[in-house]
Backbone as a printed PyTorch tensor [residue, N CA C, xyz], in Angstrom:
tensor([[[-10.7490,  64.0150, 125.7510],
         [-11.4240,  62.9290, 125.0600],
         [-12.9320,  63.0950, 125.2530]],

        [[-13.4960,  63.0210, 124.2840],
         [-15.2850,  62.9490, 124.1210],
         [-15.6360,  62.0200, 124.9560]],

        [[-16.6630,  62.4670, 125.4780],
         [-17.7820,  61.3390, 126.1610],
         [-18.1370,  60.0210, 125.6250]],

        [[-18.3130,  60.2540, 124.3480],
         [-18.7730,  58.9550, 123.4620],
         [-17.5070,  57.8760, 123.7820]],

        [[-16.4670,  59.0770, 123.0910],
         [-15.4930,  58.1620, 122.7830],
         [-14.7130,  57.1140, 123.8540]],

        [[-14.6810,  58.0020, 124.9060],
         [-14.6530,  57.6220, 126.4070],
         [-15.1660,  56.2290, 126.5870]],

        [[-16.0950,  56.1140, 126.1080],
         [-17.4270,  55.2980, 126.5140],
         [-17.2370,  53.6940, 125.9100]],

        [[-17.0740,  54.1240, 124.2670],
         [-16.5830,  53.2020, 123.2690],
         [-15.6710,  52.1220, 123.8790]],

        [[-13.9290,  53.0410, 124.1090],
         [-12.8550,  52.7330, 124.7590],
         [-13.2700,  51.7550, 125.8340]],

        [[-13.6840,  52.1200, 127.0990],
         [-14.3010,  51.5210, 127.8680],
         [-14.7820,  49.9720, 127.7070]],

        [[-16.1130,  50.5440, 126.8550],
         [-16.6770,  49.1220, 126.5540],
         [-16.1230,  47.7400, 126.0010]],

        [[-14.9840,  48.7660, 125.1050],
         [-13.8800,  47.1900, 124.2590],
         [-12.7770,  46.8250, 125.2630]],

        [[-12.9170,  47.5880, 126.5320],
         [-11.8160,  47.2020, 127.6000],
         [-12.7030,  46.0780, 128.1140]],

        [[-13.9040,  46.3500, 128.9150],
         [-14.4670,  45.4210, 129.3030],
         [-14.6440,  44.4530, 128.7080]],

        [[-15.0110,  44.4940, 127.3260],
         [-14.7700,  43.2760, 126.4920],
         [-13.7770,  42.5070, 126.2550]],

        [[-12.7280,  43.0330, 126.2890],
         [-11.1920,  42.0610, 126.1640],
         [-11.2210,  41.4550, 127.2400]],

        [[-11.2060,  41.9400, 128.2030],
         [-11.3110,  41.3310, 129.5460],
         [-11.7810,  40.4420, 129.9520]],

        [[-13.2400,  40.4060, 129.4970],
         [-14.4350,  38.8250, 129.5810],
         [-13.7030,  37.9480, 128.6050]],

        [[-13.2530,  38.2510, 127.8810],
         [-12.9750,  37.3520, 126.2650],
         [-11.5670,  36.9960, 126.5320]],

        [[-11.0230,  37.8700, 127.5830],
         [ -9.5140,  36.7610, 128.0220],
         [ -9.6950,  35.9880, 129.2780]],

        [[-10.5210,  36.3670, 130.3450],
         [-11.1680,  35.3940, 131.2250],
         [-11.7440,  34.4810, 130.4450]],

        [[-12.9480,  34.1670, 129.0900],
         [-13.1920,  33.1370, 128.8750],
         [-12.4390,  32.1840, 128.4120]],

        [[-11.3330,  32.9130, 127.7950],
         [-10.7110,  32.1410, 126.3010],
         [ -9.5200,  31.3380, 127.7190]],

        [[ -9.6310,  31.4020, 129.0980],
         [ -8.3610,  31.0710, 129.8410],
         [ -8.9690,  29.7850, 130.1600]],

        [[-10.4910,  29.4020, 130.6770],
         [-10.9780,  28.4700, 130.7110],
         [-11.3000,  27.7900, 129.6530]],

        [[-11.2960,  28.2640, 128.6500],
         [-11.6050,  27.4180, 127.3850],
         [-10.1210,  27.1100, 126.9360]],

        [[ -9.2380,  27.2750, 127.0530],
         [ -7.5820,  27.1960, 126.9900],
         [ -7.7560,  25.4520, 127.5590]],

        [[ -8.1700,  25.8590, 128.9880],
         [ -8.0630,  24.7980, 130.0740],
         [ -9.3040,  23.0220, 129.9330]],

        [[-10.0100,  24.1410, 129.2380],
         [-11.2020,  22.6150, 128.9010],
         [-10.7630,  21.8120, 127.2980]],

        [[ -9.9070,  22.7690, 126.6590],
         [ -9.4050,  22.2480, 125.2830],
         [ -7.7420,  21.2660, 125.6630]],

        [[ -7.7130,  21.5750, 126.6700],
         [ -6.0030,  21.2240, 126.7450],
         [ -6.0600,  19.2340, 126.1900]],

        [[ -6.2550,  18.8690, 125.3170],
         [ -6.4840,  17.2590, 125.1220],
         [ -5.1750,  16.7110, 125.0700]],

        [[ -4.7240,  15.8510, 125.3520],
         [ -2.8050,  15.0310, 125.6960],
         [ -3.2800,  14.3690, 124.1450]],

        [[ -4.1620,  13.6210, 123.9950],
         [ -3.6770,  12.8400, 122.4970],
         [ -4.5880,  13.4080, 121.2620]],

        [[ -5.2880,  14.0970, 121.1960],
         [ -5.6640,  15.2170, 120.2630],
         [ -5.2800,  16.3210, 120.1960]],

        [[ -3.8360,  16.5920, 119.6620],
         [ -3.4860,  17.5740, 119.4920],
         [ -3.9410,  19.0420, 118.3740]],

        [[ -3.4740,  18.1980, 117.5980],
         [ -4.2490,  18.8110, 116.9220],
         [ -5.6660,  19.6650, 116.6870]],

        [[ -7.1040,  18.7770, 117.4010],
         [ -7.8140,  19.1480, 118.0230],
         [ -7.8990,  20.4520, 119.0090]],

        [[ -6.9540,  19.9760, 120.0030],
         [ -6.4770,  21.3570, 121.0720],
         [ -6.6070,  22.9660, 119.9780]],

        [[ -5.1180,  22.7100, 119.2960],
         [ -4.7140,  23.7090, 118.7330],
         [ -6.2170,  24.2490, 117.9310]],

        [[ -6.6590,  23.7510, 116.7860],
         [ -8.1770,  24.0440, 115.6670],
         [ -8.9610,  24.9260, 116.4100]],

        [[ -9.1500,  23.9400, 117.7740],
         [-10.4110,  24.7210, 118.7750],
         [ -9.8710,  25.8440, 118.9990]],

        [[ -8.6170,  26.1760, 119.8890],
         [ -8.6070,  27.1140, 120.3850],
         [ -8.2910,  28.1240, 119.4980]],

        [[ -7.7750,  28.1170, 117.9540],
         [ -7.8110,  29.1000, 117.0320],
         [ -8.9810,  29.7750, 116.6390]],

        [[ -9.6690,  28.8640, 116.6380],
         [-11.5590,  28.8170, 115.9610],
         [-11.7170,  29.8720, 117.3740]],

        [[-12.1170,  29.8170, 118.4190],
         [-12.2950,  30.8480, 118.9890],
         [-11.8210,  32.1570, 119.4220]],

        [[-10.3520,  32.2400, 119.3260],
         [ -9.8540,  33.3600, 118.9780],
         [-10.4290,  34.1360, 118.2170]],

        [[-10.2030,  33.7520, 116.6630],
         [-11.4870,  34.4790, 115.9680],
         [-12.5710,  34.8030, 115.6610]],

        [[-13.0800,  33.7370, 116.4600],
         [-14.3950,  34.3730, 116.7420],
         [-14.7330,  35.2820, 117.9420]],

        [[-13.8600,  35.4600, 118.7480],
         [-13.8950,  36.2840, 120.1400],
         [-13.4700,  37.7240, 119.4400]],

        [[-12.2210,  37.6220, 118.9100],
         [-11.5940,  38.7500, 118.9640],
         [-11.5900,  39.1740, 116.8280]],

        [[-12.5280,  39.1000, 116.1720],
         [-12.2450,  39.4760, 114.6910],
         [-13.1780,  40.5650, 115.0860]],

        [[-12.7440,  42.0830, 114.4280],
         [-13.8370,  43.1430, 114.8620],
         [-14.4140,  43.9140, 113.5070]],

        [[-15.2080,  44.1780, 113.2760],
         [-15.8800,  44.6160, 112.0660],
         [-16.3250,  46.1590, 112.1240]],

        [[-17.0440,  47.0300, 111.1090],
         [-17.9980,  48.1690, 111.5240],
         [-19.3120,  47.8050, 111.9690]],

        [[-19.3490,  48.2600, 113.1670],
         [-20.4160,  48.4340, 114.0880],
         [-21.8600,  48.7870, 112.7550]],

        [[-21.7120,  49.6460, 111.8530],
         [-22.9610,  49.9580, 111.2970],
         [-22.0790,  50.6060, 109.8050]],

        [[-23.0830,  51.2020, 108.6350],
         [-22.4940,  51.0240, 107.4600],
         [-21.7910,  52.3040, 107.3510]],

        [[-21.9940,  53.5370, 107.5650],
         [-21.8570,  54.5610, 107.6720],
         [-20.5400,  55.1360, 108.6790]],

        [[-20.7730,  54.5780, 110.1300],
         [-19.5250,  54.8290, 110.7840],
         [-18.5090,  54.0230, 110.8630]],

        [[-17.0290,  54.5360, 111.8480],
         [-16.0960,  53.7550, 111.7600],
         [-15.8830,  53.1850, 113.2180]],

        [[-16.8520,  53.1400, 113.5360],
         [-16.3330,  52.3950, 115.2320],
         [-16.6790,  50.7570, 114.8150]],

        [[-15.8230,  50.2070, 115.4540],
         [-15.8020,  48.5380, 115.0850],
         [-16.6350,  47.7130, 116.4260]],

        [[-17.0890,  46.3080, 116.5340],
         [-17.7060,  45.8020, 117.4260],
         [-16.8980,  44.4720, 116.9510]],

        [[-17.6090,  43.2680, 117.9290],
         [-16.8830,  42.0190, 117.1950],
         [-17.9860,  41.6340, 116.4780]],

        [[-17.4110,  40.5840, 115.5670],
         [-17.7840,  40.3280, 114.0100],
         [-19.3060,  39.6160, 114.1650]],

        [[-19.0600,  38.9200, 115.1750],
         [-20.2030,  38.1290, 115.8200],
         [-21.0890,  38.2350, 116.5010]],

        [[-21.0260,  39.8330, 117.1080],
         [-22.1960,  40.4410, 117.5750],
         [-23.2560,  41.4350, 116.2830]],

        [[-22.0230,  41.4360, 115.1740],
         [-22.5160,  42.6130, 114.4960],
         [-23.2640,  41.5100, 113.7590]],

        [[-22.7210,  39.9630, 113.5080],
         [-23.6520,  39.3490, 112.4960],
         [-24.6490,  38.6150, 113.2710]],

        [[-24.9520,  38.7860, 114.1840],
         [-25.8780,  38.5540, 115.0680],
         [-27.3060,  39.4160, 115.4310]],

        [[-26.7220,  40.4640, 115.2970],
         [-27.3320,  41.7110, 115.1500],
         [-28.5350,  41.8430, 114.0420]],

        [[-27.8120,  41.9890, 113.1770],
         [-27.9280,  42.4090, 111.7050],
         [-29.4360,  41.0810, 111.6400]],

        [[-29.0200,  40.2230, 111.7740],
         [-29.8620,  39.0250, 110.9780],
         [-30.7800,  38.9540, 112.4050]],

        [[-30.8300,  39.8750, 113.5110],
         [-32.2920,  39.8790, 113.9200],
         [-33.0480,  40.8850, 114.0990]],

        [[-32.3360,  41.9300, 113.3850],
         [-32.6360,  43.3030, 113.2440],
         [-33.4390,  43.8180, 112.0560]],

        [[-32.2300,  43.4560, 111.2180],
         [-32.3130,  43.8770, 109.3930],
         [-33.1830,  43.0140, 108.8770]],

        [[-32.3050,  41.3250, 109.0730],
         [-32.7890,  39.9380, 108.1930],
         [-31.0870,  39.3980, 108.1740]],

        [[-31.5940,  38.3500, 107.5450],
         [-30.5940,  36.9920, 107.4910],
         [-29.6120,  37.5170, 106.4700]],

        [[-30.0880,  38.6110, 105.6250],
         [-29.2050,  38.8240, 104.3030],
         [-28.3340,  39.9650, 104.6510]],

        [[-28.8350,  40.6250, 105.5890],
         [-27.9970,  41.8170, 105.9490],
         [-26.4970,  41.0530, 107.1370]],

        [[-26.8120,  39.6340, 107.7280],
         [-25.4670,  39.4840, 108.1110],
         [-24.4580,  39.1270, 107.7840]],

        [[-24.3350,  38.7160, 105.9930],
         [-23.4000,  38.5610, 105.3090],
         [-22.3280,  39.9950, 105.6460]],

        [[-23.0800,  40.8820, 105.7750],
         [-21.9330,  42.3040, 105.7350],
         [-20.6590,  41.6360, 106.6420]],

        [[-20.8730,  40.9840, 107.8830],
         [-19.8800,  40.8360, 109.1770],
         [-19.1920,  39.3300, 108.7590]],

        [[-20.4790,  38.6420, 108.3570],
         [-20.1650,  37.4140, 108.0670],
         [-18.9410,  36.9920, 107.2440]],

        [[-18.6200,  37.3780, 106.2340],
         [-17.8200,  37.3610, 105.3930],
         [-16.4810,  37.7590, 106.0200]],

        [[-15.9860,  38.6560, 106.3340],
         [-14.7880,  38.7880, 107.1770],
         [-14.7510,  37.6960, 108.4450]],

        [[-15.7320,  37.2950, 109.0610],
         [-15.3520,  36.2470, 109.8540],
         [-15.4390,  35.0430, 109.8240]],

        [[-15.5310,  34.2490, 108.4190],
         [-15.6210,  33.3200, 107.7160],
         [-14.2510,  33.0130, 107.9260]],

        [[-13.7060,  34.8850, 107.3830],
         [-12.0740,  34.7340, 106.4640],
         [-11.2520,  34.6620, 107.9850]],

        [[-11.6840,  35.2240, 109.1430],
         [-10.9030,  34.9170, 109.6010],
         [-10.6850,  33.4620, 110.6080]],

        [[-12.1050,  32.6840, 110.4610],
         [-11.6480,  31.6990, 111.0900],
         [-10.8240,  30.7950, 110.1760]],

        [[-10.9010,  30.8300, 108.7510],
         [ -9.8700,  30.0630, 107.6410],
         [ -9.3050,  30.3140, 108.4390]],

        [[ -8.4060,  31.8950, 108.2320],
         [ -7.3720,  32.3380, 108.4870],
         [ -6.3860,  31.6370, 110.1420]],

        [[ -7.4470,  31.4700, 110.6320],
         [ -6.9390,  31.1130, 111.8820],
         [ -6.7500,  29.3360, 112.2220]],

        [[ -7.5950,  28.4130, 111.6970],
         [ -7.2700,  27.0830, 110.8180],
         [ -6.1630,  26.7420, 110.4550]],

        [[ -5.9460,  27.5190, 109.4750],
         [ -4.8620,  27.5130, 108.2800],
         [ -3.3760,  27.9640, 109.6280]],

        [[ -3.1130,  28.5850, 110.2160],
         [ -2.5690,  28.7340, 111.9020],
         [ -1.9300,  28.1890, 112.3210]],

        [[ -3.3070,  27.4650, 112.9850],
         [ -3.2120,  26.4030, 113.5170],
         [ -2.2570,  24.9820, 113.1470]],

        [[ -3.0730,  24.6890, 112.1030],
         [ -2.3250,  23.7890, 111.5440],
         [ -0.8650,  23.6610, 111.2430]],

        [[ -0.2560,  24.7100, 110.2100],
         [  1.0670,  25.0370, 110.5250],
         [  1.7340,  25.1160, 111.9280]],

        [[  0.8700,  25.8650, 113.2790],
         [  1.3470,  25.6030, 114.1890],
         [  1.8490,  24.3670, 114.5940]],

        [[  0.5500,  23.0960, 114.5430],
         [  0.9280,  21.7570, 115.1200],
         [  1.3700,  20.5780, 114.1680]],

        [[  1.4210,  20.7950, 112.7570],
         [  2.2200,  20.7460, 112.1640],
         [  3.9540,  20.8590, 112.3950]],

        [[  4.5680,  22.1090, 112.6250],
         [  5.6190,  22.4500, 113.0080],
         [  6.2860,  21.7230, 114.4430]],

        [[  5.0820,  21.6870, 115.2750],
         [  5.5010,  21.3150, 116.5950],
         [  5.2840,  19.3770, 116.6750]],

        [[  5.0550,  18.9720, 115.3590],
         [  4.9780,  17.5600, 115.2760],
         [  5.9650,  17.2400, 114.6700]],

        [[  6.8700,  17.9910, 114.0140],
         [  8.3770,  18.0020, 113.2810],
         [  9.0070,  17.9470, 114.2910]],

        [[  8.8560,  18.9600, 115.0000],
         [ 10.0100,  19.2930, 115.7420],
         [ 10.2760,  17.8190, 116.8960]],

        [[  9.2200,  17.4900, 117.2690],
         [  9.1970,  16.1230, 117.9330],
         [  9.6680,  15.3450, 117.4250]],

        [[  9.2770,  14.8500, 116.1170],
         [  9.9860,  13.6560, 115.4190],
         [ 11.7870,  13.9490, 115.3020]],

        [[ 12.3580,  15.0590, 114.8270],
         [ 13.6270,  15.3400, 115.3050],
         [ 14.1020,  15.5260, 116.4260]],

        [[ 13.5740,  15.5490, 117.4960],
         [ 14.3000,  15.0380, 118.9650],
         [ 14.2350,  14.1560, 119.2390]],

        [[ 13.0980,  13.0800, 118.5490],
         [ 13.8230,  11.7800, 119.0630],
         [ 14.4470,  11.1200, 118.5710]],

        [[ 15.4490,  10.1240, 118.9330],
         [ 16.6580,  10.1360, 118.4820],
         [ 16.3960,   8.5130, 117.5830]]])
């Protein structure tokens, strides 16, 4: 394995790692007993924003997360160049919303049919 690539690997290890240590306390500060719903939204909304990964730059194929790259971009490039990242992580916090909801949705059925 290449040096670079070595390197890459590495770095998205260390990154999962911080981003599942954070997401365990943020698990724990979202846990709400009568906002459920709430619970569930939040903790989807950051999933994707922790973990949606994009191209690092236009040309290559190594990916970063979506939110560093549109972070990047709009203090690097300008504000117009972070649509590139932006847009996929728009879609995936819908995506992860839209989830959610079905999740606690489902698990608010399932309650109303156990009780008797």
């Amino acid at each position: 394995m290449e040096e670079g690539t070595y390197n890459y690997w590495v770095i998205w290890a260390v990154y999962l790692i911080a981003a599942a240590l954070f997401y365990r306390i943020f698990w724990r500060f979202t846990a709400f007993r009568r906002r459920l719903w709430l619970s569930y939204s939040l903790r989807a909304l950051m999933a994707a924003l922790i973990l949606t990964p994009w191209y690092a730059n236009t040309q290559g194929d190594s990916l970063a997360p979506a939110l560093m790259i549109t972070t990047l971009d709009a203090i690097t490039v300008g504000v117009d160049a972070a649509s590139r990242a932006l847009v996929p992580l728009l879609a995936a916090l819908l995506l992860a919303e839209i989830v959610a909801s079905i999740l606690w949705l489902g698990r608010k059925k399932r309650k109303k049919a156990a009780k008797p």
